[in-house]
C-alpha positions in Angstrom: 66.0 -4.6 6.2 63.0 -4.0 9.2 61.4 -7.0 7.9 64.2 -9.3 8.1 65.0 -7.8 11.7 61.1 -8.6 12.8 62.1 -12.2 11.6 65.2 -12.5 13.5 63.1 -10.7 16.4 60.3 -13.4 15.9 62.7 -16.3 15.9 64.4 -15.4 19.1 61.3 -15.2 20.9 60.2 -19.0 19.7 63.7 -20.1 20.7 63.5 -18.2 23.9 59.6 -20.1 24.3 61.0 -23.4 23.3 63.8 -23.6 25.6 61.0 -22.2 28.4 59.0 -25.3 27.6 61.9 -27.7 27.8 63.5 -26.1 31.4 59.8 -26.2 32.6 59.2 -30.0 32.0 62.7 -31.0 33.0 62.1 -29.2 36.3 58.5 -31.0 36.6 59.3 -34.2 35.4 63.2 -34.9 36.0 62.7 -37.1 39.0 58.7 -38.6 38.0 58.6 -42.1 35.7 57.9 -41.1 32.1 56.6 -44.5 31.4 53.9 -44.0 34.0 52.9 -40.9 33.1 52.5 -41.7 29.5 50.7 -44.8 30.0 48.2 -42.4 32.5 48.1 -40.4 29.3 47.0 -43.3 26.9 44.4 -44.4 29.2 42.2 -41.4 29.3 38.5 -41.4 27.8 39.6 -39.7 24.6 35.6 -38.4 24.4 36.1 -36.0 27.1 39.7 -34.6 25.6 37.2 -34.1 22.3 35.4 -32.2 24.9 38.1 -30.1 25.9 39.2 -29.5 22.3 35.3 -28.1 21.2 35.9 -26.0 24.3 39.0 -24.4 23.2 37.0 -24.0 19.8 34.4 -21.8 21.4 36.8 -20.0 23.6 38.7 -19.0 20.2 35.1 -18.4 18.3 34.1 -16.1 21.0 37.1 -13.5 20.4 36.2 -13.8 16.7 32.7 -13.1 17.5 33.5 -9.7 19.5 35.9 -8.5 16.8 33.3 -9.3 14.1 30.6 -7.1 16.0 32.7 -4.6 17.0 34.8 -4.1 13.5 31.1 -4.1 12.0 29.7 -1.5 14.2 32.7 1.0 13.1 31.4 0.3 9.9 34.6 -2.2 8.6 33.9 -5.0 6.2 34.9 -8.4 7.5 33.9 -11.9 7.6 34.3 -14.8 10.6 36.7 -17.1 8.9 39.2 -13.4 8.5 38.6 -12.5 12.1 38.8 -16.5 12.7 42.4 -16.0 11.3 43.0 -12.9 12.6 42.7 -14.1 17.0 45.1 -17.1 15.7 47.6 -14.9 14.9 46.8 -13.1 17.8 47.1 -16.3 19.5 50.5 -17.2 18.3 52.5 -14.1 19.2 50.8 -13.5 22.3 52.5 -17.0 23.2 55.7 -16.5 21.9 56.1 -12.4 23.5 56.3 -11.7 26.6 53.6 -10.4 28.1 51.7 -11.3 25.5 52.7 -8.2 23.7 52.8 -8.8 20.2 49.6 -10.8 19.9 47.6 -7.3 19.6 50.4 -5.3 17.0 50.5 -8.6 15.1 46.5 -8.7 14.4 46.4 -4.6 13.6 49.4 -5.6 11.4 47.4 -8.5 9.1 43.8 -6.0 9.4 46.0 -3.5 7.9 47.0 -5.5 5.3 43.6 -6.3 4.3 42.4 -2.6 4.2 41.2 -2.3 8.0 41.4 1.0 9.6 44.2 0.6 12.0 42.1 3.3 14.5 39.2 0.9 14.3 41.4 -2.5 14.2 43.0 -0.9 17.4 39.7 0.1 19.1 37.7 -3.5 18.4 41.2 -5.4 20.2 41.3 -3.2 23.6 37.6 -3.7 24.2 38.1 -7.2 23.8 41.0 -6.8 25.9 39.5 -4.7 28.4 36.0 -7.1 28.7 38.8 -10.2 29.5 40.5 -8.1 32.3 36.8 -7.3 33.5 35.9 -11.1 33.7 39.2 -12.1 34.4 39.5 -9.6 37.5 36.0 -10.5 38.5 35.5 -14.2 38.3 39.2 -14.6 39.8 37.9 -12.6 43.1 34.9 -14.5 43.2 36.1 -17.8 42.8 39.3 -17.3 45.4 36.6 -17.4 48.1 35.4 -20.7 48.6 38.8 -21.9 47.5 41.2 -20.0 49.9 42.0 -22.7 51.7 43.7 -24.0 48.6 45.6 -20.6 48.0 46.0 -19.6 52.1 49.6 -20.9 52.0 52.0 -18.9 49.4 50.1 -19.0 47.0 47.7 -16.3 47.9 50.4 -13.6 47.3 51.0 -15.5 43.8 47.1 -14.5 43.6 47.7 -11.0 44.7 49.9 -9.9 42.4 48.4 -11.4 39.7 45.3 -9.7 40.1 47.3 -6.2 40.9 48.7 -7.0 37.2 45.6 -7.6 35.9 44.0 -4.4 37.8 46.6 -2.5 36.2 47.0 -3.4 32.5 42.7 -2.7 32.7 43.2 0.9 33.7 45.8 1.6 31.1 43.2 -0.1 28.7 40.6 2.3 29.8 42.1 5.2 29.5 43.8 4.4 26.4 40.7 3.7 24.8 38.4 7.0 26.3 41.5 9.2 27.2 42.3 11.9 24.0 44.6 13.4 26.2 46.7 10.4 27.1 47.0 9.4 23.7 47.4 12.7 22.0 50.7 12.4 24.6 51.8 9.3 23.1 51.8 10.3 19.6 54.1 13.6 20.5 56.5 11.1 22.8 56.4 8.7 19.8 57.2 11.6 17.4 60.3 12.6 19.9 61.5 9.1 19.6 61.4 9.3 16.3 63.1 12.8 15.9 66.2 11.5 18.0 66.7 8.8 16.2 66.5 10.9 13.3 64.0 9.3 11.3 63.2 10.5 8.0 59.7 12.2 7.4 58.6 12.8 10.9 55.9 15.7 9.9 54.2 12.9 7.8 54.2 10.4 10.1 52.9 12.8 12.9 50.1 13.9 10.9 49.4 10.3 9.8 49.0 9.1 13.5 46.9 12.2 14.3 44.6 11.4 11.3 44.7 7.8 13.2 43.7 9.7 16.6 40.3 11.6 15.5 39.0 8.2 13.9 40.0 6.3 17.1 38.0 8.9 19.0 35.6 9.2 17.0 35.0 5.1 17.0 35.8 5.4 21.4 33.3 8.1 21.2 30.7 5.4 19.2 31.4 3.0 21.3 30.6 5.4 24.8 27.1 6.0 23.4 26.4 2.1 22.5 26.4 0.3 26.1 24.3 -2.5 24.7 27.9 -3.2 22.0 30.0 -2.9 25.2 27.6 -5.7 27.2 27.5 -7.7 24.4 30.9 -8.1 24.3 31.5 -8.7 27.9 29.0 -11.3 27.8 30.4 -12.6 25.1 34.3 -12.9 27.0 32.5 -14.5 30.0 31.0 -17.1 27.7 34.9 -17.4 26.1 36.5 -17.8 29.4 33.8 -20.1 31.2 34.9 -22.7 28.0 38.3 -22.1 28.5 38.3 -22.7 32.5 35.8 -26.1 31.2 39.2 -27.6 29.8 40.9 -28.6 33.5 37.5 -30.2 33.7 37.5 -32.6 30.9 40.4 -33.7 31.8 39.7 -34.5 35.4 36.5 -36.3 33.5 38.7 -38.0 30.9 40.3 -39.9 34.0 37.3 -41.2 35.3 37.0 -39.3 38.5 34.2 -38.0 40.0 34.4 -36.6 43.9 35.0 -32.7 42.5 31.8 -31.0 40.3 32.3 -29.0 37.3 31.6 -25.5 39.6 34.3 -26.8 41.8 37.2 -27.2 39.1 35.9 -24.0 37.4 36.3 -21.9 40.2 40.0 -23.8 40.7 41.2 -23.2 37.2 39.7 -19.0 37.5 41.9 -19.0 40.3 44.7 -20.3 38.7 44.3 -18.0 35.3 43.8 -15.2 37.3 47.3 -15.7 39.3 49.4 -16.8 36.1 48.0 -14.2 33.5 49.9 -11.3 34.3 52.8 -13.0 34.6 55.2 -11.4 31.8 56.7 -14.6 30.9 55.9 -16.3 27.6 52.5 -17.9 27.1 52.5 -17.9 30.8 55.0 -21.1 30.8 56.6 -22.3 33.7 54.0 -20.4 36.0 51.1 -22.1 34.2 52.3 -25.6 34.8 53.7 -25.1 38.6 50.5 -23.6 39.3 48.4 -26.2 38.2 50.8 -28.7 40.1 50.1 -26.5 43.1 46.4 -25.5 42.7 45.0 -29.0 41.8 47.0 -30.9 43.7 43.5 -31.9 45.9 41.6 -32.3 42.3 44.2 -35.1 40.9 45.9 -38.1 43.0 49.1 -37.8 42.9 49.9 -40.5 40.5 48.2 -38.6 38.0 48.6 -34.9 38.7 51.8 -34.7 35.9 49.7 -36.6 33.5 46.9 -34.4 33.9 48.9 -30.9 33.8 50.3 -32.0 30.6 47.0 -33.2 28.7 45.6 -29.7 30.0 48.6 -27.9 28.8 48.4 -29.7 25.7 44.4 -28.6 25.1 44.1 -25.5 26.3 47.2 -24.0 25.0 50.2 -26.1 23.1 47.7 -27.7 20.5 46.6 -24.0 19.9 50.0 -22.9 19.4 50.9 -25.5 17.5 47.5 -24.7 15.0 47.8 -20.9 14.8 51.9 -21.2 14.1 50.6 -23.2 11.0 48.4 -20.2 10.3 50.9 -17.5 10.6 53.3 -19.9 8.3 50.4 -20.3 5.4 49.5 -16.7 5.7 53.2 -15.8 5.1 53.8 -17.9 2.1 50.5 -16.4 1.0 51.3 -12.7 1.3 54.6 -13.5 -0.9 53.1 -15.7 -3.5 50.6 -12.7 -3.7 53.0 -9.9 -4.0 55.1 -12.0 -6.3 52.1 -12.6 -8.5 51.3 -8.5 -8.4 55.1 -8.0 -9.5 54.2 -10.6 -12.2 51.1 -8.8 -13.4 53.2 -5.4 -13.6 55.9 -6.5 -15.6 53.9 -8.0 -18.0 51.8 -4.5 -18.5 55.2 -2.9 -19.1 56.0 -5.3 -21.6 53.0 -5.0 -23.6 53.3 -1.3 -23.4 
């Protein structure tokens, strides 16, 4: 019964993201020429979208990276191509939630699964987490400077905000991670939740997440002593983002243009992710695209500014969508056939007993 209502809850939300996706390109496109725009499309130097798609490929191989290190440092077993699988998922229901909020439950849910300490699991995704909000936060403020002109008129509060968002979801990562107090709190208002809804076996379930607790502080604790792991993660996020925000430039390169420098549509596209990230709307969608429209509307003429915001869409986010749905679907049919086969193996042992 819960696991057919996490389906239903899971389909809503890709119908919900669907019909974002639709409303947004109506909107954007209802009054351009599609035949224009697709032709703009076809006529790109498909090296430089190869370009963009290796740069998504480090951006992705860079979370795997940090989780690998930081999993191993707890003392977990895991390989790259699991922890590869693993920031798909992640990837997938981050896009589909909003907020991104079940990217993170998802990925603790499949580590689980595969005999990862959910304390750890939890610990290795908010310091990723909190080493993007740092580089987030920080190249966003940096590279707003010599681009305020661009953001002076409306935008700039856009900017605000999203930074204040940011700013805020990267305290509550720090104290959940170094705060016992906080989330000894949590536990007992998670336990009262569960008490008045009447759930069955509370007692167990609270010891259970306290057991959880003293790993998770004793890993936070690890972690506190072992500033070299912490830098070497935020290095790592910096080198993660720097690909990602290397996409709008591809694409600008893909068209054959040449007046703005790579620095230049970096900083542009920091600014951008900065502003839309915190926006608790669905893989960002809707803000994403008007931004860009708004942001880089110096960067791209105006005959090719649609064509541009959708090939950047495409790269940077709906081909990775697209791959790590795929993912989640094969991992599903996987965990059944495997179950099935366990249920399989059983019988058979009864029989022959």
């Amino acid at each position: 019964m819960e696991k057919s209502k996490k389906i239903k809850k899971t389909i809503i939300n890709l119908m919900i993201f669907i019909f974002l996706i639709i409303l947004t390109f109506w909107i954007i496109l209802k009054d351009q020429d599609i035949s224009q725009i697709l032709h703009a499309v076809r006529s790109v130097k498909k090296e430089y979208i190869l370009m963009g798609i290796c740069a998504m490929i480090v951006y992705i191989s860079c979370e795997t990276i940090n989780i690998e290190r930081i999993l191993k440092a707890l003392g977990e077993k895991s390989t790259f191509i699991r922890n590869f699988k693993y920031t798909l998922i992640g990837f997938f229901f981050s896009a589909i939630t909003p907020a991104a909020s079940g990217g993170q439950p998802m990925e603790i849910y499949y580590m689980h699964k595969e005999k990862i300490s959910v304390a750890n699991s939890t610990l290795a995704l908010l310091m990723h987490l909190t080493s993007l909000q740092v580089v987030t936060i920080t190249i966003g403020i940096i590279s707003v400077i010599p681009n305020f002109s661009v953001v002076k008129d409306g935008l700039i509060w856009l900017f605000l905000l999203g930074i204040f968002l940011n700013s805020s979801a990267l305290a509550l990562l720090i104290i959940s991670i170094f705060s016992k107090g906080l989330s000894k709190a949590l536990i007992n208002f998670a336990v009262k939740i569960l008490k008045f809804f009447k759930i069955k076996n509370v007692e167990q379930k609270q010891e259970k997440l306290e057991k959880e607790l003293e790993t998770y502080q004793e890993s936070a604790m690890y972690i506190k002593s072992h500033k070299l792991l912490m830098l070497k993660t935020v290095l790592t996020t910096l080198v993660q983002m720097i690909a990602y925000y290397c996409v709008p430039y591809c694409i600008y390169k893909a068209y054959g243009l040449n007046t703005y420098n790579i620095l230049q549509v970096i900083s542009l596209q920091a600014v951008l992710y900065a502003t839309v990230s915190g926006i608790p709307s669905p893989g960002a969608v809707g803000v994403s695209e008007g931004g860009f429209l708004g942001i880089f509307a110096n960067v791209f003429p105006d005959k090719l500014i649609n064509s541009a915001m959708l090939l950047n869409r495409a790269v940077n986010f709906y081909l990775l969508v697209l791959i790590s749905g795929i993912v989640v679907i094969v991992n599903i049919f996987r965990t059944k056939n495997i179950v099935v086969e366990s249920t399989e193996v059983v019988e058979e042992d009864e029989v022959e007993k």
